[in-house]
C-alpha positions as CSV (number, residue, x, y, z in Angstrom):
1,X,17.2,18.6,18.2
2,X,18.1,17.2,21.5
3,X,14.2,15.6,21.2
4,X,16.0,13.3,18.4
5,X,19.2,13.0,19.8
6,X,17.4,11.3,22.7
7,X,15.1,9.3,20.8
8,X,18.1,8.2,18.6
9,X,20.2,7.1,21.3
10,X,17.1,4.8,22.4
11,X,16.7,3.4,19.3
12,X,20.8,2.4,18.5
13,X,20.3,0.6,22.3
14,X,17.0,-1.0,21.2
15,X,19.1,-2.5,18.2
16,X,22.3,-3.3,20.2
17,X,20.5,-5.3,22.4
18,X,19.4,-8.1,19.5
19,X,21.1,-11.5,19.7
20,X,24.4,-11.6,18.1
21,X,23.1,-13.1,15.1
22,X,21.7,-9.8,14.5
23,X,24.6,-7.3,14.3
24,X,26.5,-10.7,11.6
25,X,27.4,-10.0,8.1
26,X,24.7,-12.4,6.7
27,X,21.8,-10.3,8.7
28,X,20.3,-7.5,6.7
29,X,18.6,-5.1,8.8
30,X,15.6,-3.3,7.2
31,X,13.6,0.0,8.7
32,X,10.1,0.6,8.2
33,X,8.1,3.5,8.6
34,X,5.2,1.6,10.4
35,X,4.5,-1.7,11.9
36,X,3.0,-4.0,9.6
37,X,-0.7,-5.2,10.3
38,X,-1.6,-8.7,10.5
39,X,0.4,-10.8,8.4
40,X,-1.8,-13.0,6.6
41,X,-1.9,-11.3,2.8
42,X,-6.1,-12.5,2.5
43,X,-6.6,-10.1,5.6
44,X,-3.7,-7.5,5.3
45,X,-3.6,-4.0,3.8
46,X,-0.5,-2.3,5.4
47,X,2.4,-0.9,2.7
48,X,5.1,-2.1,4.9
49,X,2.9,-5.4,5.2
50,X,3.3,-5.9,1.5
51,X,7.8,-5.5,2.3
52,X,7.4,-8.0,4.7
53,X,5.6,-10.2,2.0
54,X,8.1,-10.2,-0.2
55,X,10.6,-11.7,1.5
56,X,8.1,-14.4,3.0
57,X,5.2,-15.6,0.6
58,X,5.9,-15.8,-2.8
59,X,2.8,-15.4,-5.5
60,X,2.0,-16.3,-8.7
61,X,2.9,-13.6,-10.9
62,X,5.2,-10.7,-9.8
63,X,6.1,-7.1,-11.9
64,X,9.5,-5.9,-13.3
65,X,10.5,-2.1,-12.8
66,X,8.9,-1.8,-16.4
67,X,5.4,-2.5,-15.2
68,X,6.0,-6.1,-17.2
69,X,4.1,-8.7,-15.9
70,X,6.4,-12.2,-14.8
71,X,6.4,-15.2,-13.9
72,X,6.8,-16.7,-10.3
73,X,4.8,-19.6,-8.8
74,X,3.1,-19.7,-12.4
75,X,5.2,-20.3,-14.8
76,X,3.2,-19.2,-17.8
77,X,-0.5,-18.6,-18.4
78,X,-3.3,-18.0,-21.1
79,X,-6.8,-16.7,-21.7
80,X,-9.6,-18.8,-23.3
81,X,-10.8,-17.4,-27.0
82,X,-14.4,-15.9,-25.0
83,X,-11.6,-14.4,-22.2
84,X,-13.9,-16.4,-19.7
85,X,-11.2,-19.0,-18.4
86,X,-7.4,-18.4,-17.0
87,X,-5.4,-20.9,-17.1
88,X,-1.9,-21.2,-15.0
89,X,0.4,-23.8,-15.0
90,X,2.9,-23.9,-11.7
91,X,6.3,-24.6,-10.8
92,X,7.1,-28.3,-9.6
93,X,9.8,-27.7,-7.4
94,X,8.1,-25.5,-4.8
95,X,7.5,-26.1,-1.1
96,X,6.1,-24.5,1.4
97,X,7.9,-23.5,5.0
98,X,6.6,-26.7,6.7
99,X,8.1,-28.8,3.8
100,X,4.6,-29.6,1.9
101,X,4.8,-29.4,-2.0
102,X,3.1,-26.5,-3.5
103,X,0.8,-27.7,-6.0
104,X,-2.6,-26.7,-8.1
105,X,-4.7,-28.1,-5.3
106,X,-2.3,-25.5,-2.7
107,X,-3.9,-22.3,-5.3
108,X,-7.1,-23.8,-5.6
109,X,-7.0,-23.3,-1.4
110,X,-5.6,-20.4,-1.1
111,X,-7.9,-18.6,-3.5
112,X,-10.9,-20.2,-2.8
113,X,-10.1,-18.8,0.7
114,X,-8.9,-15.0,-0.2
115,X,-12.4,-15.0,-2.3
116,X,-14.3,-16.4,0.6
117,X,-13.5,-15.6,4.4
118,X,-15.3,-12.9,5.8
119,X,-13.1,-10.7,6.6
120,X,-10.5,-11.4,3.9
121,X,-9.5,-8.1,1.9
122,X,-9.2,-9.6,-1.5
123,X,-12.4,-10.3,-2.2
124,X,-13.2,-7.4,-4.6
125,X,-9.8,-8.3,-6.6
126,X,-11.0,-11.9,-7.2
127,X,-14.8,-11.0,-7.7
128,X,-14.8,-11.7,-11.2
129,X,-13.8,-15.4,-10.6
130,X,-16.6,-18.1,-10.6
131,X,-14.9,-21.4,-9.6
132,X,-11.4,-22.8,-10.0
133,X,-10.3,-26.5,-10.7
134,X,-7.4,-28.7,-10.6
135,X,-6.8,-29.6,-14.1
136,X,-3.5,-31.7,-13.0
137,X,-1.3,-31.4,-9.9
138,X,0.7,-28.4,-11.8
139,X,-2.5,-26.7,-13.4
140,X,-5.4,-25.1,-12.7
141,X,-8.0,-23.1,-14.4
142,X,-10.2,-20.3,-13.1
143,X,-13.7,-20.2,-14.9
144,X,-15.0,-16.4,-14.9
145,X,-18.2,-14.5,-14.6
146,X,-17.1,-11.8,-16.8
147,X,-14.2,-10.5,-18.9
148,X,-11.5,-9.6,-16.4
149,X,-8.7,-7.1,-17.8
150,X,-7.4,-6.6,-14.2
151,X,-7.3,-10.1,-13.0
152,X,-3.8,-10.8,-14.0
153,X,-2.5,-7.9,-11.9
154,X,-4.2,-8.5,-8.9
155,X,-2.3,-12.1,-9.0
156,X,1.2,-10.2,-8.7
157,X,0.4,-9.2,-5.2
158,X,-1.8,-10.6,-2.2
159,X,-4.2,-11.6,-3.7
160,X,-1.4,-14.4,-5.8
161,X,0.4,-15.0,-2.6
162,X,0.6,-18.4,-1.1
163,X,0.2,-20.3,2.3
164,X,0.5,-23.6,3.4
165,X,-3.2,-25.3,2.8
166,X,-1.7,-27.3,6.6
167,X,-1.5,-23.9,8.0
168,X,-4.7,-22.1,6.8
169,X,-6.7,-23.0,10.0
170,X,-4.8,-21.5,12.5
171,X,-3.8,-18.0,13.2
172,X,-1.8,-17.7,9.8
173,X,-1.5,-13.9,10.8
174,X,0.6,-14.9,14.3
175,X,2.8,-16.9,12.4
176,X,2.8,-17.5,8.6
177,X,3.6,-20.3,7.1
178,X,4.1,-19.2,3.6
179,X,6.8,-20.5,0.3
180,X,8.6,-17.9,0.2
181,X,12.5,-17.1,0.3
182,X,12.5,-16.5,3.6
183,X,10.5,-18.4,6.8
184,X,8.9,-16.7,10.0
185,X,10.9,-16.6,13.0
186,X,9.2,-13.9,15.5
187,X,7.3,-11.1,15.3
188,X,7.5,-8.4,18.8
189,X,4.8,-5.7,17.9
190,X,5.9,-2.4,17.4
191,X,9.2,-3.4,17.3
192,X,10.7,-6.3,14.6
193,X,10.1,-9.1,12.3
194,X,12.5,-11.6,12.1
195,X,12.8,-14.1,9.2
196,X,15.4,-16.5,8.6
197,X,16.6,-18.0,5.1
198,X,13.9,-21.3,3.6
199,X,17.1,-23.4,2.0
200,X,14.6,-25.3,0.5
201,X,13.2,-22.4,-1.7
202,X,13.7,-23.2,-5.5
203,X,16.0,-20.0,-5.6
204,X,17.5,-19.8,-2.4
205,X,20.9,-19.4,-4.1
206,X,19.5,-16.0,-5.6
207,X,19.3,-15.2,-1.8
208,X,22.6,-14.2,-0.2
209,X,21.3,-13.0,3.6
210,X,20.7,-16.1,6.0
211,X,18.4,-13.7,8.3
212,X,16.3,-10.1,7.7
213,X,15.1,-8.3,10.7
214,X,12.1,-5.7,9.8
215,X,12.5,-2.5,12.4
216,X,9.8,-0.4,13.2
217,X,10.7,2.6,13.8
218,X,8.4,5.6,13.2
219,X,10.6,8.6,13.6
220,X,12.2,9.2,10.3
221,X,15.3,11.2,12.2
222,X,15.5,8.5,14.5
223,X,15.6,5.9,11.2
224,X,18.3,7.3,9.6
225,X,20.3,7.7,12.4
226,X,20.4,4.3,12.9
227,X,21.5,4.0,9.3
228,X,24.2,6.2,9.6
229,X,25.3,4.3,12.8
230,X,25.6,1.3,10.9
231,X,22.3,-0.6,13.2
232,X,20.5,-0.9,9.9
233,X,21.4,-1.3,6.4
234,X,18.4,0.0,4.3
235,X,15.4,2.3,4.9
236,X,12.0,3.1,2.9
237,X,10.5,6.1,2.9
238,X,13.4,8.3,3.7
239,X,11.9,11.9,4.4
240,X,12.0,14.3,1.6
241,X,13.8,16.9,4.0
242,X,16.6,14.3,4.7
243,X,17.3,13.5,0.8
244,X,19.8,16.4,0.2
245,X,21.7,15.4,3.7
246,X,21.9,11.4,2.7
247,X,22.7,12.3,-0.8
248,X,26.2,14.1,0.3
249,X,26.7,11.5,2.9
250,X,29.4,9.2,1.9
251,X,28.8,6.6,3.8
252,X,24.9,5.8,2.2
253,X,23.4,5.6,-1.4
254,X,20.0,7.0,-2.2
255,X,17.6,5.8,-4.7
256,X,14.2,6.9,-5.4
257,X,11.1,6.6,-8.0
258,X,7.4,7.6,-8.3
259,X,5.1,5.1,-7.0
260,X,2.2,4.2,-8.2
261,X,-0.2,5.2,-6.0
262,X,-1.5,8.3,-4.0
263,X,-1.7,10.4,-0.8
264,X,-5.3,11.8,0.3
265,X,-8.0,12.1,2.5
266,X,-10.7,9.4,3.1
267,X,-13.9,10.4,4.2
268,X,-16.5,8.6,6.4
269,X,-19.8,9.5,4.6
270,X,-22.1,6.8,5.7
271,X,-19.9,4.5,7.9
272,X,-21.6,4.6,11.4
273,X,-22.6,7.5,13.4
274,X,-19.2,9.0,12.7
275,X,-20.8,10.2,9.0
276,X,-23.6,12.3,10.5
277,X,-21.7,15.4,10.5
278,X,-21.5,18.2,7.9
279,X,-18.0,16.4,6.0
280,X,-19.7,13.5,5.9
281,X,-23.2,13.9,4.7
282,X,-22.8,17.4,2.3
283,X,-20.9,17.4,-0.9
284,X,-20.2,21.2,-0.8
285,X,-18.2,20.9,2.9
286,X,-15.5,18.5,1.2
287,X,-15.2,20.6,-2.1
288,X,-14.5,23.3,0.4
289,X,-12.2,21.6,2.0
290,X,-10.6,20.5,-1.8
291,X,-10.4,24.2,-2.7
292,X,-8.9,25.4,0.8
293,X,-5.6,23.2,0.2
294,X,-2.9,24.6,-1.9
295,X,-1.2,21.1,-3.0
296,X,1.6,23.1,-4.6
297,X,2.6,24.4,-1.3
298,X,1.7,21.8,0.6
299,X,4.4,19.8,-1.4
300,X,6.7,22.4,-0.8
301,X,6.2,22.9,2.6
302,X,6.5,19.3,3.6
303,X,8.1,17.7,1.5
304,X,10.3,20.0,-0.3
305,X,8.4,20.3,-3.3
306,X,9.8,16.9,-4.0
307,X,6.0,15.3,-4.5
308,X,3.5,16.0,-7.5
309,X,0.4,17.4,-6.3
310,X,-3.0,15.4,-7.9
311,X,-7.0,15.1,-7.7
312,X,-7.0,11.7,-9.0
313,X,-6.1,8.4,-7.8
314,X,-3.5,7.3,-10.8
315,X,0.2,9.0,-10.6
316,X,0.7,12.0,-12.8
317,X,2.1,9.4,-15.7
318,X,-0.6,7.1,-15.9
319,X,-2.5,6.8,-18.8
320,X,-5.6,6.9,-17.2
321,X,-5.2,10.9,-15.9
322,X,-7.6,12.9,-17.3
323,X,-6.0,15.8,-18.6
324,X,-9.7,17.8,-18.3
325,X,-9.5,17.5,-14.4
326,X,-6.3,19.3,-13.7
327,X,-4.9,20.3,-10.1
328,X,-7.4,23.2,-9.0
329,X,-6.0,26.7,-7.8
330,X,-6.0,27.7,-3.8
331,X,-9.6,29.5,-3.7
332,X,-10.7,30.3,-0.5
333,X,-13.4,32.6,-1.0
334,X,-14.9,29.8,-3.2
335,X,-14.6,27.7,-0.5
336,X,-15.9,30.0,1.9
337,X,-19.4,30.3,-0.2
338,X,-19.7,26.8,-0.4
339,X,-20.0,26.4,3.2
340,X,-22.2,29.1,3.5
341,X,-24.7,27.6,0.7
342,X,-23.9,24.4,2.9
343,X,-25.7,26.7,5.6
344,X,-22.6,26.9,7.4
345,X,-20.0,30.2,8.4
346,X,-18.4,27.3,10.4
347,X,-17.6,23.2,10.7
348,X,-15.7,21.2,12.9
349,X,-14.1,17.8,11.8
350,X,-11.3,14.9,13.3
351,X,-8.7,14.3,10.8
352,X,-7.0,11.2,12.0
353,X,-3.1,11.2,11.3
354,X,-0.5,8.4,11.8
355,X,2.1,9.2,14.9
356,X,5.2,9.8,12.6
357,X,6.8,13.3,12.5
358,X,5.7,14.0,8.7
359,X,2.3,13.2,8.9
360,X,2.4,15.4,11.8
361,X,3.6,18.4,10.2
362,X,1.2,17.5,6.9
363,X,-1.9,17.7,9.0
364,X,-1.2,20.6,10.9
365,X,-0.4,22.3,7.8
366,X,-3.9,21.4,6.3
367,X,-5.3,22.4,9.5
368,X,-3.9,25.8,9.1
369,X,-5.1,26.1,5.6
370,X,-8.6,24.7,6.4
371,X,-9.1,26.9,9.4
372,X,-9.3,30.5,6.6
373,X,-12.3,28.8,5.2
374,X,-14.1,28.3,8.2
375,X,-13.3,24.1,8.4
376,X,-11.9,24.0,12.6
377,X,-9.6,20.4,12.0
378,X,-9.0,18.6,15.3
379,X,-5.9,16.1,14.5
380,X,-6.0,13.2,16.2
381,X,-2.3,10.6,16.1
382,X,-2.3,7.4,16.6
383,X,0.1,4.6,15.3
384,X,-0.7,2.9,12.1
385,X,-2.4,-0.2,12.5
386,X,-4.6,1.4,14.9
387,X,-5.2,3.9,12.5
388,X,-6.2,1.6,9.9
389,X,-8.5,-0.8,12.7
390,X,-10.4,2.3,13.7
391,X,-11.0,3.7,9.8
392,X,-12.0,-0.2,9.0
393,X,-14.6,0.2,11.9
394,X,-15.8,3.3,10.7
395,X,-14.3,5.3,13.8
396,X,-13.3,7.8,12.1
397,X,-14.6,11.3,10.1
398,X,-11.4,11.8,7.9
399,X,-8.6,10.2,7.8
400,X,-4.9,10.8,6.3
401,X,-4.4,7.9,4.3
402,X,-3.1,6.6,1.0
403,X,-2.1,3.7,-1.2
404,X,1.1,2.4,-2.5
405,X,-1.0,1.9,-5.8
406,X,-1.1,-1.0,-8.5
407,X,-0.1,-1.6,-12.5
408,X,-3.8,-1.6,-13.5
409,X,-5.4,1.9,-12.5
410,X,-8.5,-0.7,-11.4
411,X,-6.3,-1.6,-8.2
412,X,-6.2,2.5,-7.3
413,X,-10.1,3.1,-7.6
414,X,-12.3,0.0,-7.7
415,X,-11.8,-1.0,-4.1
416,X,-12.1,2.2,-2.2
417,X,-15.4,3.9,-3.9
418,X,-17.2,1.0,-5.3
419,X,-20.1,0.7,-2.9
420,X,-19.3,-3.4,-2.0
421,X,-15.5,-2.4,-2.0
422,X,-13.7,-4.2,0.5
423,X,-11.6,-1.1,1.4
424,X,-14.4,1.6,1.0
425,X,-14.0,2.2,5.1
426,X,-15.9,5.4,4.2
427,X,-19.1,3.4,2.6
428,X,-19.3,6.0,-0.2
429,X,-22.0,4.5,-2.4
430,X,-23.0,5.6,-6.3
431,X,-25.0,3.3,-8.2
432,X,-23.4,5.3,-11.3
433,X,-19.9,5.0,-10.1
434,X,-19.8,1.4,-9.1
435,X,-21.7,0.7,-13.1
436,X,-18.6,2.4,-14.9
437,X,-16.0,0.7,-12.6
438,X,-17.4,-2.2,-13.2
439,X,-17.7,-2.4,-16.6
440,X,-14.4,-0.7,-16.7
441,X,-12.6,-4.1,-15.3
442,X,-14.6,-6.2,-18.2
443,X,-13.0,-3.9,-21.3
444,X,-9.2,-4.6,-22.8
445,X,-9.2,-1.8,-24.8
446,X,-7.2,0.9,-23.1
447,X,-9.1,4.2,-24.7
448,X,-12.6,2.5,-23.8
449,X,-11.7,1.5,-20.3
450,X,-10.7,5.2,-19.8
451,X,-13.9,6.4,-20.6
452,X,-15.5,4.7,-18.1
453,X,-13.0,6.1,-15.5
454,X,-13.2,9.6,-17.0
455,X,-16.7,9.3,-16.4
456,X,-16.2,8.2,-12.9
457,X,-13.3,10.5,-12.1
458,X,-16.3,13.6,-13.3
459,X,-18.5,11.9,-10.4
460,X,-15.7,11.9,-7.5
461,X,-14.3,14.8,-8.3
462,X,-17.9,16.4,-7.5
463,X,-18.9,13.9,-4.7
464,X,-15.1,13.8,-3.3
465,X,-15.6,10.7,-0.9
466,X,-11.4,11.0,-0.8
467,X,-9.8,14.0,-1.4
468,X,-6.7,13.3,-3.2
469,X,-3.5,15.2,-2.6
470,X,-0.5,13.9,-3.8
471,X,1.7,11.1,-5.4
472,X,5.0,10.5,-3.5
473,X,8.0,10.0,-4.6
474,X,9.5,7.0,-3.0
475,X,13.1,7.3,-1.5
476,X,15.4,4.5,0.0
477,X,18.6,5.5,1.9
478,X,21.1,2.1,1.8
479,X,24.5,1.7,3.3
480,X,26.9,2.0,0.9
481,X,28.6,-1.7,0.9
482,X,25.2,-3.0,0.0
483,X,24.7,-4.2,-3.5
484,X,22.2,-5.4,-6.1
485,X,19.0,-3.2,-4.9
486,X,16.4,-2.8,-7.7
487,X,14.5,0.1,-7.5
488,X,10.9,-0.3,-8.8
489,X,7.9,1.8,-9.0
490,X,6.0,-0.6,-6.1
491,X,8.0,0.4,-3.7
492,X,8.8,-2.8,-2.7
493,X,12.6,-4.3,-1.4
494,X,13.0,-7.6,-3.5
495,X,15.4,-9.3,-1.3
496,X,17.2,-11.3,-4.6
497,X,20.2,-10.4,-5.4
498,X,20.8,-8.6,-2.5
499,X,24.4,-8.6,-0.5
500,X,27.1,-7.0,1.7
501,X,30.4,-5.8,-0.2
């Protein structure tokens, strides 16, 4: 306890010490679990990136808390009768932060380049596009390869958002020049992000803040102390242990909703020298190392039971679950023959773990339940982006990752086991798998798309390239005089409508 109290106390100085603007009424003050990554949306992949985002680069489409798709920079859109050409017309009265116009020719560049640099993240999401064209300054059309049921939702995230076509040869991830509600001020790593109200943003008066400073601060005890203290107005991710504690505090509101996504284990299985080890090359090591974790516990252990346990990569209420691959039982002596058909009494394995108290405590709990099996873990901690550098390089045997997850189950799956996936850091690669996922994202109708992942899910499960654990609940601890949060199953802070009783 004194450990936090100390750590605490560091962090309320850190915040005192902000210029004055930052302790005004029209300042809201934000805490994120992790620092974001780079902030250019082609290149990033970070959770608390996509926060960030929201207040800074608006995109074409966006979601309600329904799952409904909207309008945003498009303002309404159609499919051709063959389902081969998307067509989007755009608002007129948008502008970028360095004043230009956003325009069809401004989409045409800004997804010509998510499908095209080398290193851009979004190229999987916008594979199924062929070419795009201006049809008039405030429409454009995207010609297809293929049936796309998935393309509409990829556009209500990154892969939609928008940058200044002026800005797109610099180092848009230093400082972003983007359209939305809010403009780039400075970024000190591992520290803040500060953004200051765009009045030229064609709802700025939906936008009551005139700045938002972004905190990074790891330590969820230290987080909410701040909160209480009054340095910060909102958190996400409060910690499951902390919910009864901020529910009965007076002073702070609580809301909270499944996310889409889910919490595992990727595994490097042919991703540089790291892969040529027993997790990584043999199929019966990581089902023993599936069987050897009691999700059930592990939720309760953790995160006070408070978190669904799963083996697949859609949340528990998705319609893509299949019901004949349920949660396995605990079953170590299963586990234990495996390893020995494996030719093994014995393995050793990294797990890599972010540096945040609750990862902490969730590895070293699936270190204790790995080591009855015969699976030695060695955790190594390391902040996120560093983290997610090193698994991108393939530095990495298994690493404690997850995913915020996506309205179309495609966005959970295709990218991270498809073998050209541009978030497959593990290079797991199945001819079979990448043929139903693919055909999966070419098929509207919802009970033949799930057979194709049904038939996928049979092949993971078996293979286990990630070893999925659990789908969080999401949890945000407010100050009580703020007013107008929307919860919604993204887990994203939409900064509209937001203000200070």
């Amino acid at each position: 306890m004194k450990r936090f109290a100390l750590l605490a106390s560091a962090a309320l100085i850190g915040l005192s010490a902000l210029p004055a603007l930052a302790q005004s009424p029209s300042t809201l003050r934000i805490g994120l679990q992790e620092d974001p990554d780079v902030l250019d949306p082609h290149k990033a992949r970070t959770f608390v990136g996509r926060i960030v985002f929201k207040g800074l680069c608006d995109k074409l489409l966006d979601i309600t808390p329904e799952l409904k798709i909207v309008p945003r920079l498009a303002t309404e859109w159609s499919f051709s009768a063959d389902g081969l050409t998307l067509t989007m017309k755009l608002r007129s009265d948008a502008k970028f932060h360095d004043g230009e116009a956003f325009d069809a020719a401004a989409a045409k560049a800004n997804l010509e380049r998510a499908m095209t640099l080398p290193d851009s993240l979004r190229k999987s999401e916008l594979a199924s596009i062929e070419s795009i064209s201006v049809v008039d300054p405030t429409t454009i059309a995207m010609k297809l390869k293929r049936p796309d049921a998935t393309l509409l939702a990829q556009l209500t995230d990154r892969a939609g958002m928008m940058l200044s076509p002026k800005s797109l040869g610099a180092d848009i991830g230093a400082k972003p020049v983007c359209s939305g509600p809010y403009q780039f001020v400075e970024r000190v790593q591992n520290d803040r992000i500060v953004l200051d109200k765009f009045k030229g943003h064609w709802e700025a008066a939906n936008y009551h803040f005139d700045r938002v400073i972004y905190r990074a601060i790891p330590d969820t005890t230290v987080r909410l102390a701040n909160l209480r203290a009054g340095e910060l107005d909102m958190l996400e991710r409060l910690a499951p242990t902390d919910v009864k504690s901020a529910q009965g505090d007076k002073t702070l509101k609580v809301a909270s909703m499944p996310n889409l996504g889910y919490q595992g284990i990727t595994i490097n299985t042919n991703h540089t020298d790291a892969a040529n080890q027993p997790m990584g090359k043999d199929k019966r090591v990581r089902q023993a190392l599936s069987l050897s974790i009691d999700r059930k516990v592990l939720s309760q252990v953790v995160f006070e039971g408070l978190y669904a346990p799963i083996i697949q990569p859609f949340p528990p209420t998705s319609t893509f679950v299949d019901a004949k691959l349920p949660v396995p039982e605990r079953d170590v002596a299963k586990a234990k023959a495996l390893l020995k058909e494996a030719g093994h009494s014995k393995v050793s394995v990294e797990l890599f773990v972010t540096n945040n108290p609750v990862d902490a405590q969730l590895g070293q709990v699936i270190q204790a339940m790995a080591q009855e099996v015969g699976i030695d873990i060695q955790i190594r901690s390391t902040e996120f982006a560093s983290q997610l550098r090193d698994q991108q390089q393939g530095k990495f045997q298994m690493s404690r990752i997850g995913w915020s997850g996506r309205i179309d189950p495609d966005g959970n799956i295709h990218q991270f086991v498809t073998t050209k996936g541009n978030q497959n850091d593990g290079r797991y690669s199945n001819a079979e798998v990448d043929k139903l996922l693919d055909e999966a994202r070419t098929i509207y109708d919802v009970a033949e798309r799930k057979k194709r992942y049904d038939a996928a899910q049979k092949i993971l499960t078996d293979e286990l390239p990630i070893v999925y654990l659990y789908n969080q609940t999401v949890f945000f601890a407010l100050r009580s005089n703020i007013e107008g949060f929307v919860i919604n199953p993204d887990g994203m802070i939409r900064l509209a409508g937001l203000k200070r009783s």
